[in-house]
FIMI-200588 format. One line per field, with one value per residue (C-alpha): x, z, y; residue in three letters. Coordinates in Angstrom, 1 decimal, always signed. Example, Ala and Ser with C-alpha at 12.3 -4.5 7.8 and 13.67 -1.06 7.14 Angstrom:
// FIMI-200588
east <- c(+12.3_+13.7)
up <- c(+7.8_+7.1)
north <- c(-4.5_-1.1)
rest <- c(ala_ser)
This chain:
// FIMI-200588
east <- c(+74.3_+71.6_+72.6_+75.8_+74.8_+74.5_+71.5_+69.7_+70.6_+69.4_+66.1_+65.7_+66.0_+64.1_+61.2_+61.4_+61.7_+58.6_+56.9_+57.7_+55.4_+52.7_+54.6_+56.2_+58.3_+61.8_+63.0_+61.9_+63.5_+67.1_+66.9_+66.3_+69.7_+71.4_+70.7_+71.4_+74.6_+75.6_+74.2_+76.7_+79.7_+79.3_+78.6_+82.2_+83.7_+84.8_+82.6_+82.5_+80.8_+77.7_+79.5_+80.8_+77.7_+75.6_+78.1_+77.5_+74.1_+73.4_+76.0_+74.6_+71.1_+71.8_+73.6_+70.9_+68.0_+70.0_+70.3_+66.5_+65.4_+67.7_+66.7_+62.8_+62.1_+60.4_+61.0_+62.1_+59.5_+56.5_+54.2_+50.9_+48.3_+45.0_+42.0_+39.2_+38.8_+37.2_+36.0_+34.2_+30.2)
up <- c(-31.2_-29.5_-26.3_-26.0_-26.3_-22.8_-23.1_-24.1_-20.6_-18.6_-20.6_-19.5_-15.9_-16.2_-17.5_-14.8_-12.2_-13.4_-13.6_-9.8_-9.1_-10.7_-8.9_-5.7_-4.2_-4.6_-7.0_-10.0_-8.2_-7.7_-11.2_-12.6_-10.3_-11.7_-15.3_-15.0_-13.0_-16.0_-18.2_-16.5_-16.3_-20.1_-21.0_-18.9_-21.5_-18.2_-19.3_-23.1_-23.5_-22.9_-20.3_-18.8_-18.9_-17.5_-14.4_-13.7_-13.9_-11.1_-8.5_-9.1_-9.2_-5.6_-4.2_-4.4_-3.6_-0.1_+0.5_-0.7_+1.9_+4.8_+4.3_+3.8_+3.9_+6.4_+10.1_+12.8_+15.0_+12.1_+11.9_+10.6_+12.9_+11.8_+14.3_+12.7_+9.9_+6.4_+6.4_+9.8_+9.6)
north <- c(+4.0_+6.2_+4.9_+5.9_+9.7_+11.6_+12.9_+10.3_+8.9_+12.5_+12.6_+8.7_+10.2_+13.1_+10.5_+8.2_+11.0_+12.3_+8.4_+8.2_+10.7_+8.1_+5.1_+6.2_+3.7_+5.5_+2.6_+4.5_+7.7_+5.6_+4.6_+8.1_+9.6_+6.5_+7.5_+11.2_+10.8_+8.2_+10.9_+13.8_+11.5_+10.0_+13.8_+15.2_+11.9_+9.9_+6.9_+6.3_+2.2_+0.9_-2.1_+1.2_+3.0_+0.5_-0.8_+3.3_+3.4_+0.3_+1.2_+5.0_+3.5_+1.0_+4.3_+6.8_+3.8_+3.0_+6.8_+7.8_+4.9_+6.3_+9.7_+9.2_+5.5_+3.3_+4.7_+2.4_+1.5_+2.3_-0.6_-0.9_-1.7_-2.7_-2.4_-4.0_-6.3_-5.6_-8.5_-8.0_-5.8)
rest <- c(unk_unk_unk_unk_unk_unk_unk_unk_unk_unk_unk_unk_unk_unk_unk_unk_unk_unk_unk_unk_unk_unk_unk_unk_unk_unk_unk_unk_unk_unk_unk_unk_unk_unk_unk_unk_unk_unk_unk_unk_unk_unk_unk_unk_unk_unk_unk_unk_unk_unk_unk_unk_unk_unk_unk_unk_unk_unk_unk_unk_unk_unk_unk_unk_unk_unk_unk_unk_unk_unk_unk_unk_unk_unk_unk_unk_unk_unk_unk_unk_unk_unk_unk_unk_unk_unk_unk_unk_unk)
């Protein structure tokens, strides 16, 4: 099964790494560290099924979105303030 090779799982990351940059949002971005780190650790043989493989890939994929928000996410105290309406002329 194609899924079960390594680096079919890095190329999947390197792919929605590079899709980020079209849709930033860091969920793209969590998913693509998810899918390499599955990648590395299927590749090292320490994961070998897909149940495996994809148990990895969420808690890698949740891991790296809570630490991508913390590092560069929404600041506290930003807000957006609006001063005048569109809809006002």
């Amino acid at each position: 099964m194609l899924w079960l090779q390594p680096w079919v799982w890095i190329v999947a990351g390197v792919v929605l790494a590079l899709l980020e940059m079209l849709l930033p949002g860091f969920y793209l971005l969590g998913f693509a560290i998810g899918a390499i780190v599955t990648g590395v650790l299927a590749w090292a043989g320490l994961i070998a099924t897909l149940p495996a493989m994809l148990f990895t890939l969420a808690i890698a994929a949740v891991a790296a979105w809570l630490a991508l928000r913390r590092i560069a996410g929404v600041r506290r105290g930003q807000k957006t303030l609006w001063h005048r309406d569109i809809n006002e002329d």
